[in-house]
C-alpha positions as CSV (number, residue, x, y, z in Angstrom):
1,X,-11.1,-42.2,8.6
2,X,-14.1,-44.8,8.0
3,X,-15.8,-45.6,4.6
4,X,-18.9,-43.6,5.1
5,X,-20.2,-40.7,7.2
6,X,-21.5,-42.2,9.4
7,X,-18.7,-44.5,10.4
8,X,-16.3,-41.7,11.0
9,X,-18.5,-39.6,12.6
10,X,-19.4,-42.5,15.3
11,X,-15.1,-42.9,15.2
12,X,-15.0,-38.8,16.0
13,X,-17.5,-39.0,18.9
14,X,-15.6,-41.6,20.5
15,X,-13.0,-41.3,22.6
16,X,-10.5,-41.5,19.7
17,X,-12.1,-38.6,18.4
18,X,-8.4,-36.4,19.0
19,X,-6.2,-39.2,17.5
20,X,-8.5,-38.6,14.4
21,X,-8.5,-35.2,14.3
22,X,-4.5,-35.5,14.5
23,X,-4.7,-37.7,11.7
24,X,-6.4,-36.0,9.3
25,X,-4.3,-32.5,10.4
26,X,-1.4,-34.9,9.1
27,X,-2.8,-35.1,5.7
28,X,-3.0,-31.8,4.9
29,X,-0.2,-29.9,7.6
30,X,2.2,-28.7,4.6
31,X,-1.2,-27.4,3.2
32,X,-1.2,-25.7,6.2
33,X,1.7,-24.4,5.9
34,X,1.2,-23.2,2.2
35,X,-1.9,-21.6,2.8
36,X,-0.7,-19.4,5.6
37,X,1.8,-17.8,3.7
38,X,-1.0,-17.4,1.5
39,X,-3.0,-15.5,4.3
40,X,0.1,-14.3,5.4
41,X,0.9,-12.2,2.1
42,X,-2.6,-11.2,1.1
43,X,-2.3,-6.9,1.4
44,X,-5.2,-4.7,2.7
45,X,-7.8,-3.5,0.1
46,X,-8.0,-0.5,1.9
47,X,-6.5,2.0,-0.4
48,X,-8.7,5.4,0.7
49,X,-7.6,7.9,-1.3
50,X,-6.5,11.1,-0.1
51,X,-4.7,14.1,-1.0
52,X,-0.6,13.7,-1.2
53,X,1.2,16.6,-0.6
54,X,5.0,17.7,-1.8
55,X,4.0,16.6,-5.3
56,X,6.1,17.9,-8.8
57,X,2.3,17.9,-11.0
58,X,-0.6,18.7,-9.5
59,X,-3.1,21.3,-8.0
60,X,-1.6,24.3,-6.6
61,X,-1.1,23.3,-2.4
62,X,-2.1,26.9,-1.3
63,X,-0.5,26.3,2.0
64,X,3.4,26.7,-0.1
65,X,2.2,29.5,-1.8
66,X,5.4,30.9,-0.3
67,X,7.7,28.2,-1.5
68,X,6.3,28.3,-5.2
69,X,7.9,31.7,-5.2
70,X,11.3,30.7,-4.3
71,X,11.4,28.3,-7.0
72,X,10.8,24.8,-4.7
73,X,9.2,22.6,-7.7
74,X,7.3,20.5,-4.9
75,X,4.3,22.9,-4.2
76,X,1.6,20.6,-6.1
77,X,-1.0,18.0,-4.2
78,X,-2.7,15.5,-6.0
79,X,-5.5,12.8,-4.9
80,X,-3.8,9.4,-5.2
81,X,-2.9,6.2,-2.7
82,X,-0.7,7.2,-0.2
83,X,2.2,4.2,0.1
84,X,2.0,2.8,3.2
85,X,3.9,0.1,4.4
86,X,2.7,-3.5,3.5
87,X,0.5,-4.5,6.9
88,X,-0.3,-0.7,8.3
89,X,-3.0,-0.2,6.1
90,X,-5.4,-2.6,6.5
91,X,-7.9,-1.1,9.6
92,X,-10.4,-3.5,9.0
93,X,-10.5,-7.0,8.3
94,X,-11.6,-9.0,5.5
95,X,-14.7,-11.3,5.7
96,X,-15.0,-14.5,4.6
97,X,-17.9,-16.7,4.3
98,X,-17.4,-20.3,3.8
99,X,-20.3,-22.6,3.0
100,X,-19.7,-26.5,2.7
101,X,-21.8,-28.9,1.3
102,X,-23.0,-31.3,4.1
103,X,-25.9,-32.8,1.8
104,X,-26.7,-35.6,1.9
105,X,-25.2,-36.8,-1.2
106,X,-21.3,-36.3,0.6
107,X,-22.0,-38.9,2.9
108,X,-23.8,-41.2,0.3
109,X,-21.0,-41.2,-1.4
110,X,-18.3,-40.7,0.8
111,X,-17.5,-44.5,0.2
112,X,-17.0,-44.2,-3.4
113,X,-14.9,-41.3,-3.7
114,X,-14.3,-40.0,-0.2
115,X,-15.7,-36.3,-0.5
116,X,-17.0,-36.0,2.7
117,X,-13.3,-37.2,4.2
118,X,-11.7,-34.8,1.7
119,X,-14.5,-31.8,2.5
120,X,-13.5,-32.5,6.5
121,X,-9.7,-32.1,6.1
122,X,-10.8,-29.0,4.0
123,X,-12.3,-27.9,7.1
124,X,-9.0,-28.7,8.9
125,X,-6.7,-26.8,6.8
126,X,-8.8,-23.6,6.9
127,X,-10.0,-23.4,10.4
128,X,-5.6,-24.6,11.3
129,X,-4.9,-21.8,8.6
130,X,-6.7,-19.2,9.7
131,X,-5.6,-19.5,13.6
132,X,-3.7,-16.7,14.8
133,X,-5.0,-14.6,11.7
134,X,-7.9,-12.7,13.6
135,X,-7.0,-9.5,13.5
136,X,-6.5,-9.8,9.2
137,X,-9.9,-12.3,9.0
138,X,-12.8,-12.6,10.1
139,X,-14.2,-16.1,8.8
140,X,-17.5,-17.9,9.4
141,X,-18.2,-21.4,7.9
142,X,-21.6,-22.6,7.0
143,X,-23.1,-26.2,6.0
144,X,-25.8,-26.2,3.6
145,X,-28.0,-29.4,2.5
146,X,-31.7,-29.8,1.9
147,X,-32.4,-28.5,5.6
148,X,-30.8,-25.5,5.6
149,X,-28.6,-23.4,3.4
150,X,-26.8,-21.6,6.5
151,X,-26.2,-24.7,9.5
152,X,-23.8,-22.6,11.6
153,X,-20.5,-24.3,12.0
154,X,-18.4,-21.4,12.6
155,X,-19.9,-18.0,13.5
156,X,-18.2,-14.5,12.7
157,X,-16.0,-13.0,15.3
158,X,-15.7,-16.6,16.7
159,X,-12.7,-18.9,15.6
160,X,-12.5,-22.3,17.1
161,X,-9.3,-21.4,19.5
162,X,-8.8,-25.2,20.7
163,X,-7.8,-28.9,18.4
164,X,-11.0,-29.7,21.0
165,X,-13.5,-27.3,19.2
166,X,-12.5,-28.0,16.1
167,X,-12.8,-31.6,16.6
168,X,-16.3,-30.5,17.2
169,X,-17.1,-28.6,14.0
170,X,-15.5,-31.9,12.2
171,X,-18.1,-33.7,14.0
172,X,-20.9,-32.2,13.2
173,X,-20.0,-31.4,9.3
174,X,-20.5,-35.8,9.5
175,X,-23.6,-35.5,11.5
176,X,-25.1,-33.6,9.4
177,X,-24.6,-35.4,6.2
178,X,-25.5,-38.1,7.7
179,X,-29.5,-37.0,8.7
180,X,-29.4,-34.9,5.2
181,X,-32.8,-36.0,3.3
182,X,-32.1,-36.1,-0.1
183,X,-32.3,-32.4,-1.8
184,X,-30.2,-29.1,-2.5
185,X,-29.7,-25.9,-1.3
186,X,-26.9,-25.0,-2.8
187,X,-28.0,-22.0,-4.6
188,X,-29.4,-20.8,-1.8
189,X,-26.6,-21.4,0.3
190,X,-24.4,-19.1,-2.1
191,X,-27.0,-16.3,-1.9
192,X,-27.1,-16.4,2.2
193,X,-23.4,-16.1,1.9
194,X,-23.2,-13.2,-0.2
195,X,-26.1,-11.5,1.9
196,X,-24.2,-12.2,5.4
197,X,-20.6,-11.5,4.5
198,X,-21.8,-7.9,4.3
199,X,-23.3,-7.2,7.6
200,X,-20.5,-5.5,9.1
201,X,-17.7,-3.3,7.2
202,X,-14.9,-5.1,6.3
203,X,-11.7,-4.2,4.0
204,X,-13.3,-7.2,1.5
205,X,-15.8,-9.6,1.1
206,X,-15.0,-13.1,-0.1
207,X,-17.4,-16.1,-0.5
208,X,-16.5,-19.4,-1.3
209,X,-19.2,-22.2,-1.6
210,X,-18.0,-25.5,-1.8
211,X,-20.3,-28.5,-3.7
212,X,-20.1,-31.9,-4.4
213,X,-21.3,-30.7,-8.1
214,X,-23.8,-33.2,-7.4
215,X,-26.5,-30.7,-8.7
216,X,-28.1,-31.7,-12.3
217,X,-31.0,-33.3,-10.7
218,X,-32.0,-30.3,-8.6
219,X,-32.4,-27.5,-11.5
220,X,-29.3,-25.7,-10.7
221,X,-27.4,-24.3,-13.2
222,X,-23.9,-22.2,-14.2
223,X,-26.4,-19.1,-14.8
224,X,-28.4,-19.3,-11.4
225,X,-25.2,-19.7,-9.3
226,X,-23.4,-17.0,-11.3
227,X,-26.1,-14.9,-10.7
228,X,-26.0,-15.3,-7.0
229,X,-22.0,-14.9,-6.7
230,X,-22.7,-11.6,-8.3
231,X,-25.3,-10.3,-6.7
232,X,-23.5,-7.7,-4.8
233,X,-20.8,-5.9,-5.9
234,X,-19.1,-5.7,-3.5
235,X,-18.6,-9.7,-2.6
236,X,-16.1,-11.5,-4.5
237,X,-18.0,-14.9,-4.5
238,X,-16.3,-18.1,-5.9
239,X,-17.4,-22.0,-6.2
240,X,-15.1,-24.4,-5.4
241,X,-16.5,-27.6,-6.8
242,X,-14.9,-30.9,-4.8
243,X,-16.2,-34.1,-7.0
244,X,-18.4,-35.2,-9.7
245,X,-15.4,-34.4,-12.4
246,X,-17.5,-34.1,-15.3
247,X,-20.6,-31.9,-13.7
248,X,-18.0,-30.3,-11.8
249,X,-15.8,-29.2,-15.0
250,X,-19.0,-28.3,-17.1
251,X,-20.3,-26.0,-14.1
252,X,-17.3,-24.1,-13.5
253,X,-16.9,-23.6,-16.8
254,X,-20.4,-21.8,-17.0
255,X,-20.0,-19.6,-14.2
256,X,-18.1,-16.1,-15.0
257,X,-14.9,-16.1,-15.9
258,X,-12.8,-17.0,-12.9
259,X,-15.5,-17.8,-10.8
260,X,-15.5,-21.4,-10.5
261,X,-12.6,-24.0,-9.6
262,X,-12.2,-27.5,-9.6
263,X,-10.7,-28.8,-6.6
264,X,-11.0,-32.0,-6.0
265,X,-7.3,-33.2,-4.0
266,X,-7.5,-30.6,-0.6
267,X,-3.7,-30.6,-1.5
268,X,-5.1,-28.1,-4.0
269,X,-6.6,-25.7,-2.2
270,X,-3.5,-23.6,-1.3
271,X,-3.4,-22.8,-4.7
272,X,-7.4,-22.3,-5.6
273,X,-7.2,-19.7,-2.6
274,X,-4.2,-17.5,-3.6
275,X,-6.2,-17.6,-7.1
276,X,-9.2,-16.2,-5.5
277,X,-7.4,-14.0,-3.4
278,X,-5.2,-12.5,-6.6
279,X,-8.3,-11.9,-8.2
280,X,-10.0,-10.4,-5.6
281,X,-7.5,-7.6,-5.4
282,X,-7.8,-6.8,-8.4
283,X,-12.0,-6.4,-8.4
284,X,-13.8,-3.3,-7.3
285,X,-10.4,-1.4,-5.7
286,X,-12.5,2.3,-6.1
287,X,-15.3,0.5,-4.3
288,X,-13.3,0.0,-0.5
Protein backbone atom coordinates (compact mmCIF):
# COMPACT_ATOMS: atom_id res chain seq x y z
CA UNK A 1 0.00 0.00 0.00
CA UNK A 2 0.99 3.71 -0.76
CA UNK A 3 2.18 6.33 1.92
CA UNK A 4 -1.01 8.27 2.18
CA UNK A 5 -4.75 7.89 1.45
CA UNK A 6 -4.89 9.15 -1.24
CA UNK A 7 -2.19 7.23 -3.03
CA UNK A 8 -3.57 3.87 -2.18
CA UNK A 9 -6.91 4.72 -2.89
CA UNK A 10 -5.88 6.01 -6.57
CA UNK A 11 -3.59 2.27 -6.42
CA UNK A 12 -7.22 0.44 -5.38
CA UNK A 13 -9.26 2.13 -8.15
CA UNK A 14 -6.83 1.02 -10.68
CA UNK A 15 -6.70 -1.90 -12.30
CA UNK A 16 -4.45 -3.46 -9.67
CA UNK A 17 -7.03 -2.78 -7.29
CA UNK A 18 -7.44 -7.08 -6.68
CA UNK A 19 -3.58 -7.56 -6.46
CA UNK A 20 -3.94 -5.02 -3.52
CA UNK A 21 -6.70 -6.34 -1.99
CA UNK A 22 -4.80 -9.87 -2.12
CA UNK A 23 -2.03 -8.19 -0.49
CA UNK A 24 -3.32 -6.75 2.30
CA UNK A 25 -5.62 -10.20 2.86
CA UNK A 26 -1.91 -11.60 3.23
CA UNK A 27 -1.11 -9.45 6.05
CA UNK A 28 -3.58 -10.35 8.22
CA UNK A 29 -4.97 -14.18 6.73
CA UNK A 30 -3.76 -16.18 10.09
CA UNK A 31 -5.78 -13.26 11.76
CA UNK A 32 -8.31 -14.53 9.74
CA UNK A 33 -7.94 -17.59 10.75
CA UNK A 34 -7.78 -16.76 14.54
CA UNK A 35 -10.75 -14.68 14.57
CA UNK A 36 -12.96 -17.26 13.11
CA UNK A 37 -12.48 -19.66 15.60
CA UNK A 38 -13.26 -16.82 17.69
CA UNK A 39 -16.71 -16.39 15.87
CA UNK A 40 -16.82 -19.86 15.52
CA UNK A 41 -16.97 -20.60 19.43
CA UNK A 42 -18.91 -17.57 20.60
CA UNK A 43 -22.43 -19.51 22.20
CA UNK A 44 -25.96 -18.04 21.82
CA UNK A 45 -27.06 -15.59 24.58
CA UNK A 46 -30.34 -16.92 24.23
CA UNK A 47 -30.89 -18.67 27.52
CA UNK A 48 -34.99 -18.27 27.90
CA UNK A 49 -35.85 -19.75 30.80
CA UNK A 50 -38.47 -22.17 31.17
CA UNK A 51 -39.69 -24.74 33.36
CA UNK A 52 -37.60 -28.23 33.59
CA UNK A 53 -39.39 -31.11 34.38
CA UNK A 54 -38.22 -34.58 36.14
CA UNK A 55 -36.39 -32.44 38.77
CA UNK A 56 -35.28 -34.01 42.53
CA UNK A 57 -36.07 -30.13 44.39
CA UNK A 58 -38.60 -28.13 43.15
CA UNK A 59 -42.35 -27.21 42.79
CA UNK A 60 -44.64 -30.08 42.98
CA UNK A 61 -45.19 -31.13 38.80
CA UNK A 62 -48.99 -31.77 39.27
CA UNK A 63 -49.04 -33.74 36.14
CA UNK A 64 -46.82 -36.96 38.40
CA UNK A 65 -49.08 -36.54 41.12
CA UNK A 66 -49.33 -40.29 40.51
CA UNK A 67 -45.68 -41.03 40.51
CA UNK A 68 -45.03 -39.01 43.87
CA UNK A 69 -47.12 -41.69 45.39
CA UNK A 70 -45.10 -44.51 44.34
CA UNK A 71 -42.13 -43.12 45.70
CA UNK A 72 -40.31 -41.76 42.13
CA UNK A 73 -38.18 -38.81 43.82
CA UNK A 74 -38.32 -37.00 40.24
CA UNK A 75 -41.80 -35.38 40.50
CA UNK A 76 -40.50 -31.62 41.07
CA UNK A 77 -40.16 -28.83 38.10
CA UNK A 78 -38.22 -25.86 38.55
CA UNK A 79 -37.62 -22.63 36.26
CA UNK A 80 -33.91 -22.78 35.14
CA UNK A 81 -31.85 -22.95 31.57
CA UNK A 82 -32.58 -25.92 29.85
CA UNK A 83 -29.02 -27.50 28.41
CA UNK A 84 -29.13 -27.47 25.05
CA UNK A 85 -26.49 -28.45 22.85
CA UNK A 86 -23.80 -25.83 22.06
CA UNK A 87 -25.17 -24.19 18.49
CA UNK A 88 -29.16 -25.31 18.80
CA UNK A 89 -29.93 -22.56 20.86
CA UNK A 90 -29.16 -19.56 19.39
CA UNK A 91 -32.63 -18.65 17.06
CA UNK A 92 -31.55 -15.30 16.39
CA UNK A 93 -28.43 -13.74 15.53
CA UNK A 94 -26.26 -11.30 17.15
CA UNK A 95 -25.83 -7.80 15.79
CA UNK A 96 -22.91 -5.96 15.41
CA UNK A 97 -22.23 -2.53 14.58
CA UNK A 98 -18.93 -1.54 13.45
CA UNK A 99 -18.01 2.10 13.08
CA UNK A 100 -14.42 3.18 11.69
CA UNK A 101 -12.88 6.31 11.78
CA UNK A 102 -12.48 7.56 8.19
CA UNK A 103 -11.68 11.31 9.41
CA UNK A 104 -9.76 12.98 8.08
CA UNK A 105 -6.94 12.83 10.42
CA UNK A 106 -6.38 8.71 9.24
CA UNK A 107 -5.37 9.81 6.03
CA UNK A 108 -3.33 12.91 7.20
CA UNK A 109 -1.44 10.79 8.95
CA UNK A 110 -1.50 7.63 7.25
CA UNK A 111 2.22 8.49 6.24
CA UNK A 112 3.51 8.73 9.62
CA UNK A 113 2.13 5.84 11.24
CA UNK A 114 0.02 4.03 8.69
CA UNK A 115 -3.48 4.00 10.51
CA UNK A 116 -5.50 4.25 7.67
CA UNK A 117 -3.45 1.11 5.95
CA UNK A 118 -3.81 -0.66 9.41
CA UNK A 119 -7.73 0.50 9.75
CA UNK A 120 -8.20 -1.08 5.95
CA UNK A 121 -6.78 -4.52 6.68
CA UNK A 122 -8.98 -4.23 9.91
CA UNK A 123 -11.65 -3.97 7.51
CA UNK A 124 -10.30 -7.12 5.66
CA UNK A 125 -10.06 -9.33 8.50
CA UNK A 126 -13.61 -8.70 9.75
CA UNK A 127 -15.61 -8.49 6.54
CA UNK A 128 -12.98 -12.21 5.46
CA UNK A 129 -13.95 -13.23 9.17
CA UNK A 130 -17.32 -12.93 9.20
CA UNK A 131 -18.07 -14.63 5.58
CA UNK A 132 -19.96 -17.65 5.85
CA UNK A 133 -21.06 -16.61 9.50
CA UNK A 134 -24.61 -15.19 8.46
CA UNK A 135 -26.78 -17.17 10.02
CA UNK A 136 -24.79 -16.47 13.74
CA UNK A 137 -24.08 -12.41 12.65
CA UNK A 138 -25.54 -10.02 11.43
CA UNK A 139 -22.86 -7.16 10.97
CA UNK A 140 -22.98 -3.64 9.52
CA UNK A 141 -19.88 -1.35 9.31
CA UNK A 142 -20.10 2.35 9.39
CA UNK A 143 -17.39 5.34 8.65
CA UNK A 144 -17.71 8.34 10.70
CA UNK A 145 -15.62 11.75 10.20
CA UNK A 146 -16.66 15.32 10.36
CA UNK A 147 -19.44 14.65 7.53
CA UNK A 148 -21.21 12.11 8.96
CA UNK A 149 -21.15 9.75 11.99
CA UNK A 150 -22.98 6.74 9.98
CA UNK A 151 -21.29 6.68 6.02
CA UNK A 152 -22.72 3.27 5.12
CA UNK A 153 -20.01 0.85 4.22
CA UNK A 154 -21.68 -2.27 5.01
CA UNK A 155 -25.53 -2.39 5.65
CA UNK A 156 -27.33 -5.00 7.92
CA UNK A 157 -28.51 -8.20 6.32
CA UNK A 158 -25.98 -7.40 3.58
CA UNK A 159 -22.37 -8.99 3.68
CA UNK A 160 -20.03 -8.25 0.92
CA UNK A 161 -20.28 -11.96 -0.67
CA UNK A 162 -17.38 -11.28 -3.47
CA UNK A 163 -13.12 -10.25 -2.87
CA UNK A 164 -14.73 -7.71 -5.71
CA UNK A 165 -17.21 -6.00 -3.21
CA UNK A 166 -15.03 -5.90 -0.64
CA UNK A 167 -12.37 -4.33 -2.68
CA UNK A 168 -15.05 -1.72 -2.96
CA UNK A 169 -15.83 -0.99 0.76
CA UNK A 170 -11.71 -0.81 1.01
CA UNK A 171 -12.06 1.74 -1.56
CA UNK A 172 -14.24 3.95 -0.29
CA UNK A 173 -13.00 3.72 3.61
CA UNK A 174 -9.69 5.76 1.43
CA UNK A 175 -12.10 8.00 -0.34
CA UNK A 176 -13.44 9.12 2.31
CA UNK A 177 -10.65 10.05 4.43
CA UNK A 178 -9.37 11.55 1.91
CA UNK A 179 -12.32 14.50 1.26
CA UNK A 180 -12.74 14.47 5.26
CA UNK A 181 -12.61 18.38 6.38
CA UNK A 182 -10.98 18.56 9.38
CA UNK A 183 -13.47 17.69 12.51
CA UNK A 184 -15.02 14.77 14.69
CA UNK A 185 -17.80 12.79 15.07
CA UNK A 186 -16.78 10.28 16.94
CA UNK A 187 -19.03 10.55 19.73
CA UNK A 188 -21.70 10.78 17.74
CA UNK A 189 -20.81 7.98 15.70
CA UNK A 190 -20.76 5.73 18.98
CA UNK A 191 -24.33 6.85 19.84
CA UNK A 192 -25.79 6.09 16.19
CA UNK A 193 -24.26 2.76 16.71
CA UNK A 194 -25.83 1.89 19.87
CA UNK A 195 -29.20 3.40 18.54
CA UNK A 196 -29.12 1.13 15.21
CA UNK A 197 -27.81 -2.11 16.50
CA UNK A 198 -31.23 -2.31 18.25
CA UNK A 199 -33.65 -2.07 15.43
CA UNK A 200 -34.42 -5.53 14.95
CA UNK A 201 -34.21 -8.45 17.77
CA UNK A 202 -31.24 -10.07 17.98
CA UNK A 203 -29.67 -12.71 20.57
CA UNK A 204 -27.02 -9.61 21.47
CA UNK A 205 -26.03 -6.34 20.61
CA UNK A 206 -22.37 -5.52 20.22
CA UNK A 207 -20.78 -2.08 19.15
CA UNK A 208 -17.42 -1.46 18.50
CA UNK A 209 -16.20 2.06 17.45
CA UNK A 210 -12.88 2.26 16.24
CA UNK A 211 -10.74 5.91 16.57
CA UNK A 212 -7.56 7.18 15.66
CA UNK A 213 -7.70 8.63 19.45
CA UNK A 214 -7.04 11.68 17.68
CA UNK A 215 -9.78 13.50 19.81
CA UNK A 216 -8.31 16.09 22.51
CA UNK A 217 -8.92 18.96 20.19
CA UNK A 218 -12.54 18.26 19.58
CA UNK A 219 -13.98 18.21 23.40
CA UNK A 220 -14.32 14.53 23.64
CA UNK A 221 -13.74 12.89 26.54
CA UNK A 222 -13.54 9.18 28.50
CA UNK A 223 -16.98 10.42 30.34
CA UNK A 224 -18.93 11.50 27.05
CA UNK A 225 -17.99 8.34 25.18
CA UNK A 226 -18.66 6.16 28.23
CA UNK A 227 -21.79 7.59 28.48
CA UNK A 228 -22.80 6.86 24.91
CA UNK A 229 -21.45 3.05 25.04
CA UNK A 230 -23.87 2.76 27.84
CA UNK A 231 -26.72 4.24 26.91
CA UNK A 232 -28.76 1.15 26.40
CA UNK A 233 -28.61 -1.62 28.29
CA UNK A 234 -28.96 -3.75 26.30
CA UNK A 235 -25.73 -2.96 23.80
CA UNK A 236 -22.50 -4.08 24.80
CA UNK A 237 -20.56 -1.14 23.27
CA UNK A 238 -16.64 -1.04 23.24
CA UNK A 239 -13.86 1.42 21.74
CA UNK A 240 -11.17 0.08 20.11
CA UNK A 241 -8.64 2.85 19.91
CA UNK A 242 -5.95 2.20 16.78
CA UNK A 243 -3.09 5.11 17.24
CA UNK A 244 -2.16 8.10 19.14
CA UNK A 245 -0.49 5.72 22.06
CA UNK A 246 -0.57 8.15 24.67
CA UNK A 247 -4.35 9.82 23.99
CA UNK A 248 -5.17 6.41 23.16
CA UNK A 249 -3.99 4.69 26.60
CA UNK A 250 -5.31 7.74 28.75
CA UNK A 251 -8.87 7.33 26.92
CA UNK A 252 -9.34 3.83 27.39
CA UNK A 253 -8.37 4.05 30.63
CA UNK A 254 -11.31 6.58 31.35
CA UNK A 255 -13.93 4.71 29.87
CA UNK A 256 -15.69 1.93 32.18
CA UNK A 257 -14.01 -0.82 33.13
CA UNK A 258 -13.42 -3.06 30.19
CA UNK A 259 -14.72 -0.74 27.79
CA UNK A 260 -11.91 0.48 25.98
CA UNK A 261 -8.85 -1.29 24.19
CA UNK A 262 -5.81 -0.36 22.65
CA UNK A 263 -5.21 -1.89 19.48
CA UNK A 264 -2.91 -0.55 17.53
CA UNK A 265 -1.06 -3.87 15.41
CA UNK A 266 -4.49 -5.49 13.50
CA UNK A 267 -2.49 -8.72 14.46
CA UNK A 268 -4.19 -7.81 17.76
CA UNK A 269 -7.57 -7.77 17.07
CA UNK A 270 -8.29 -11.60 17.34
CA UNK A 271 -7.56 -11.21 20.72
CA UNK A 272 -9.40 -7.59 21.62
CA UNK A 273 -12.61 -9.44 20.02
CA UNK A 274 -12.68 -12.65 22.05
CA UNK A 275 -12.25 -10.06 25.03
CA UNK A 276 -15.24 -8.28 24.02
CA UNK A 277 -17.03 -11.15 23.18
CA UNK A 278 -16.12 -12.96 26.84
CA UNK A 279 -17.42 -10.05 28.41
CA UNK A 280 -20.35 -9.70 26.64
CA UNK A 281 -21.63 -13.03 27.73
CA UNK A 282 -21.28 -12.43 30.80
CA UNK A 283 -23.46 -8.83 30.74
CA UNK A 284 -27.14 -8.53 31.04
CA UNK A 285 -27.79 -12.72 30.53
CA UNK A 286 -31.60 -12.12 32.38
CA UNK A 287 -32.01 -9.37 29.90
CA UNK A 288 -32.18 -11.87 26.35
Amino acid sequence: PGSSGESLAAALSGEGSNAQYEEMLAVVRKQVQQLRVVFESVEAKEKEREWLKQQALGELDENRLIDSLTGDPLVYKRRGRPEKPDGLLQSKPKRLRFAFDVSGSMARFNGWDRRLDRLAQTAVLIMESLSDFSAKFDYSIVGHSSISPELPLVEFGAPPPTQQERMEVIQRMYSLASGAPRGDSTLEAAEAAVRAVVEEDADDYVVCVLSDANLGSYGVNPDALGRALTGDPRVNGYMIFIAEPGAAEWLARGLPVGRGFVCEDPANIPSTMRDIFARSAMMGDDDH
